[in-house]
C-alpha positions in Angstrom: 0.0 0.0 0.0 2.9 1.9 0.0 3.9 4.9 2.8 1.9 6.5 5.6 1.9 9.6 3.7 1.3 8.1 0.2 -1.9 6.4 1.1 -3.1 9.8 2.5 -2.5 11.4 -0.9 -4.2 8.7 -3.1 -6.9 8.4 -1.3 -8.0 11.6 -0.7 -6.4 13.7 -3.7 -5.2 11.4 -6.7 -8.7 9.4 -6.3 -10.2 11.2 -4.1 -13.5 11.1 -6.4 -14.1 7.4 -5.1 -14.5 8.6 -1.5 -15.7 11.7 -2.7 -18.8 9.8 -3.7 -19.3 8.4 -0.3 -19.4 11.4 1.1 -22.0 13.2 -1.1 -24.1 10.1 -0.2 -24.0 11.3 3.4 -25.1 14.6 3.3 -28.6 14.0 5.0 -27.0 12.3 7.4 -24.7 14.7 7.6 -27.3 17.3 8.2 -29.0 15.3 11.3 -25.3 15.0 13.0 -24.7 18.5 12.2 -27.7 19.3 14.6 -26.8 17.2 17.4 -23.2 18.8 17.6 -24.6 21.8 17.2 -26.2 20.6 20.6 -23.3 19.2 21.9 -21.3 22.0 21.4 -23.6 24.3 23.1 -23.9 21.9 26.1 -20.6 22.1 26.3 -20.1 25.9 26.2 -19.6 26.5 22.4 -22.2 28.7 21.8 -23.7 29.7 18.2 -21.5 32.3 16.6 -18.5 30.8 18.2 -15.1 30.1 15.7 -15.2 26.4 14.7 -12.8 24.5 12.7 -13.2 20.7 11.2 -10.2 18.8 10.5 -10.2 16.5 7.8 -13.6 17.9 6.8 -14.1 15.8 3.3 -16.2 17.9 1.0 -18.5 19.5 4.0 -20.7 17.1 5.1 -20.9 18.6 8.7 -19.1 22.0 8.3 -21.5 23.3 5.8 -24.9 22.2 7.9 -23.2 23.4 11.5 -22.7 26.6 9.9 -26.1 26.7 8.8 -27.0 26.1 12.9 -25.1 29.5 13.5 -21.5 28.4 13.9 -18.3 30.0 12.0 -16.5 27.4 10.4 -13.4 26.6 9.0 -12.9 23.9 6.6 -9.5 22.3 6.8 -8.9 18.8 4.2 -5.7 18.0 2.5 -8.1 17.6 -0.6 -8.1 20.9 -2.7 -11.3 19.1 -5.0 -13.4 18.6 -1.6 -13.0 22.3 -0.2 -14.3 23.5 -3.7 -17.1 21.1 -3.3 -17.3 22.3 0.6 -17.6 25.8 -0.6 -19.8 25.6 -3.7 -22.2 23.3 -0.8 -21.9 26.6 1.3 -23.0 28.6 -1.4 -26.3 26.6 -2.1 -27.3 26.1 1.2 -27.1 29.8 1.7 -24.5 30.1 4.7 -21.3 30.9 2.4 -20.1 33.8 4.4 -20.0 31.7 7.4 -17.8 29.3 6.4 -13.9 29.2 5.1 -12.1 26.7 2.8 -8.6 25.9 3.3 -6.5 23.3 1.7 -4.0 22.2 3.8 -2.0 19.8 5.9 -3.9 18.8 9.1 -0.6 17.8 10.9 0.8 21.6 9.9 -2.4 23.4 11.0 -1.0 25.4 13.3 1.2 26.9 10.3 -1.3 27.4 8.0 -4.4 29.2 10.2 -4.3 32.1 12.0 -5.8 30.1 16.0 -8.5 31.7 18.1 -10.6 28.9 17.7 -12.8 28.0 20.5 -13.5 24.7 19.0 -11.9 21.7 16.9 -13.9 18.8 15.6 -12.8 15.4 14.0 -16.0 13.5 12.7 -15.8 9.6 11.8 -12.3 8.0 12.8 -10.5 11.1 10.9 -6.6 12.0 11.1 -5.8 10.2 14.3 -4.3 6.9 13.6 -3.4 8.0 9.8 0.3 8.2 10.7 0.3 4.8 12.8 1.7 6.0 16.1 1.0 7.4 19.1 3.7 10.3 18.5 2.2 11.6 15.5 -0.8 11.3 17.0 0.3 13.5 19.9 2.4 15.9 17.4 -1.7 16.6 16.0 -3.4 16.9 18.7 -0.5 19.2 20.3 -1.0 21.4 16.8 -4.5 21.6 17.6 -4.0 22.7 21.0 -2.3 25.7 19.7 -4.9 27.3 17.5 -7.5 26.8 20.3 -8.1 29.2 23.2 -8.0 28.6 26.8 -10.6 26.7 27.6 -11.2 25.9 23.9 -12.7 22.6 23.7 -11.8 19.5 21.1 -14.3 17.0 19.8 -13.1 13.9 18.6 -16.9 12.5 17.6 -17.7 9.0 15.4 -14.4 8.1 16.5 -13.8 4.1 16.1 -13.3 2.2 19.2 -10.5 -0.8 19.6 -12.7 -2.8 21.9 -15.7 -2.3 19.7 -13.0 -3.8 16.5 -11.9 -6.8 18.8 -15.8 -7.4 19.7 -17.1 -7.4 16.0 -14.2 -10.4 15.3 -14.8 -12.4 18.1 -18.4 -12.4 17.2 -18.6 -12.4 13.8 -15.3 -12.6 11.2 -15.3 -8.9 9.6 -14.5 -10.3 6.0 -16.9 -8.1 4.0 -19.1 -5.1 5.1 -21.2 -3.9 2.4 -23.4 -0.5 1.7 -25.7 0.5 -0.1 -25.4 4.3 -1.1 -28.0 4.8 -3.5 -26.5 4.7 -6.8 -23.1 4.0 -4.7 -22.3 0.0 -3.8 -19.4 -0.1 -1.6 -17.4 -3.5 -0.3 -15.2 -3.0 2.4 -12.3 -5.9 3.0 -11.7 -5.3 6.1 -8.1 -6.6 8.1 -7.2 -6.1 11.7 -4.2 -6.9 13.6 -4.5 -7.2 17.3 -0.9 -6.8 18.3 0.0 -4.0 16.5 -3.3 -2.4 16.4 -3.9 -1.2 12.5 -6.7 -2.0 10.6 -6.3 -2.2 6.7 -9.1 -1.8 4.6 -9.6 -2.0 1.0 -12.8 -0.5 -0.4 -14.3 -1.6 -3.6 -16.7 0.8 -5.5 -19.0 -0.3 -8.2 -22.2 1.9 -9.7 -25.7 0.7 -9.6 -27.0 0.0 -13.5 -30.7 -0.8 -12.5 -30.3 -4.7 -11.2 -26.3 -4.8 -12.1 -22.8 -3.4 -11.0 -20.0 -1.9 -12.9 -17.1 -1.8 -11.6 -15.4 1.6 -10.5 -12.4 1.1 -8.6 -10.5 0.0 -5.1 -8.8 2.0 -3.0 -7.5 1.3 0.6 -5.7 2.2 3.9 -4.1 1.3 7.1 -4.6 3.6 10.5 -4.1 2.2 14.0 -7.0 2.0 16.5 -7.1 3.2 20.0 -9.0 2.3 23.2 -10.4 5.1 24.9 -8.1 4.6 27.5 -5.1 4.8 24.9 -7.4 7.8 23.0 -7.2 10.1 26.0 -3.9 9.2 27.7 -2.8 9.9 23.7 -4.7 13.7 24.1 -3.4 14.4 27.6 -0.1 14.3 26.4 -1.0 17.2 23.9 -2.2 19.4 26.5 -5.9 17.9 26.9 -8.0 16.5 29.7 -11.4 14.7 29.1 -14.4 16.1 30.3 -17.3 14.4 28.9 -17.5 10.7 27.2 -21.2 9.7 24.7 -21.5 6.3 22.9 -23.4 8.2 20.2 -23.9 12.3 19.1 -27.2 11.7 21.1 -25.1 11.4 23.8 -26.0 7.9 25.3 -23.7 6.5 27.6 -19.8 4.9 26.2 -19.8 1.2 26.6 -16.6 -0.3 25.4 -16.4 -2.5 23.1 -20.2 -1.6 21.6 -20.3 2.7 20.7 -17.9 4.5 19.1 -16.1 7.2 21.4 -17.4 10.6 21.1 -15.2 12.7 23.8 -15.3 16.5 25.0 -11.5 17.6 25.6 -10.9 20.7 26.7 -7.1 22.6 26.6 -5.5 22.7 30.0 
């Protein structure tokens, strides 16, 4: 599969129009989670109006909705085709002067945005884990801590758990997951290890002609999984200490092994 940071580029950039599709395909969903951050962040002393930025923000599935709930947000991807699509999304949903595009490096964003943020969100197992280890890991969310302001909170939401990974193979073998996207058909070939942690993937994407598939492309990637005790001894190091824990972006309880972590940090 080739380096860390080649995968990044070919996934996201070179053929970044495979995931691209995915992500246009969860736009309504996007909308609903948009909402319930929009909630979370107020519960948590974001209010509306309040500087926002998304890292690793795809084409702006949830930037472009939370700025429609009366947020200021920045856009950060390495991709420069999904900030154009973020933007030009803006634009039809009406809320384009409330939200910025910038291309960029996620693990450089304190070099390449002004800070005053007074929040960060990562949405759906994004950027942490890319690299593969906990320093780089810690070299991000240390980055992040810089552009945010004292008291500045971090939400790391939809974030995969390692005990929820170990779970799904004990109990069932995760050979193949599919999904149906409309007039999207993914297969995911999933691969975890358990001693060092990573999970390869390889996703297949085919196109629905009426009651057959044509073929697309593949594309795939390797990031390492955390526990949530790994996940926040990980942010601690970078200047962060938990405050709140959810299961879910309606805020149910975290059981390990069965939600995904959704964690409130705030910058010491």
């Amino acid at each position: 599969m080739g380096s860390v940071d080649n995968w990044i580029t070919e996934f996201f950039i070179r053929r970044g129009w495979l995931f691209g599709q995915v992500l246009r395909a969860h736009r309504e969903r996007g909308i609903e989670e948009a909402r319930l951050i929009a909630v979370l962040l107020e519960k948590h002393g974001v209010s509306k109006g309040s500087r926002v930025i998304e890292l690793g923000c795809g084409s702006g599935r949830i930037s472009v909705p939370l700025a429609r709930e009366g947020y200021r947000v920045t856009c950060l991807d390495i991709s420069p085709g999904y900030i154009e699509e973020a933007l030009e999304y803006a634009q039809n949903m009406g809320v384009r002067e409330r939200v910025e595009g910038v291309v960029g490096d996620a693990w450089k964003v304190d070099e390449i945005v002004e800070g005053g943020y007074n929040a960060a969100l990562m949405v759906w197992t994004t950027l942490i884990g890319y690299k593969g280890s906990p320093e780089t890991d810690i070299e991000l969310l240390s980055r992040i801590h810089r552009i945010i302001v004292p008291g500045g909170k971090l939400f790391i939401l939809r974030h995969i758990d390692r005990d929820a990974i170990v779970t799904r193979n004990a109990q069932c073998r995760m050979d193949i997951i599919a999904s149906d996207l409309g007039d999207l058909f993914v297969i995911e070939k999933p691969r975890f290890d358990p001693v060092t942690s990573i999970l390869e993937n390889t996703w297949i994407y085919y196109k629905k002609k009426g009651d057959e598939l044509e073929y697309l492309d593949k594309q795939g990637f390797k990031i390492r999984i955390y526990t949530v005790t790994e996940l926040i001894d990980i942010a601690s190091k970078a200047g962060w200490k938990l405050e709140a824990l959810y299961g879910s972006l309606n805020q149910d309880p975290f059981i390990p092994g069965r939600t995904s972590i959704n964690a409130v940090l705030v910058a010491d």
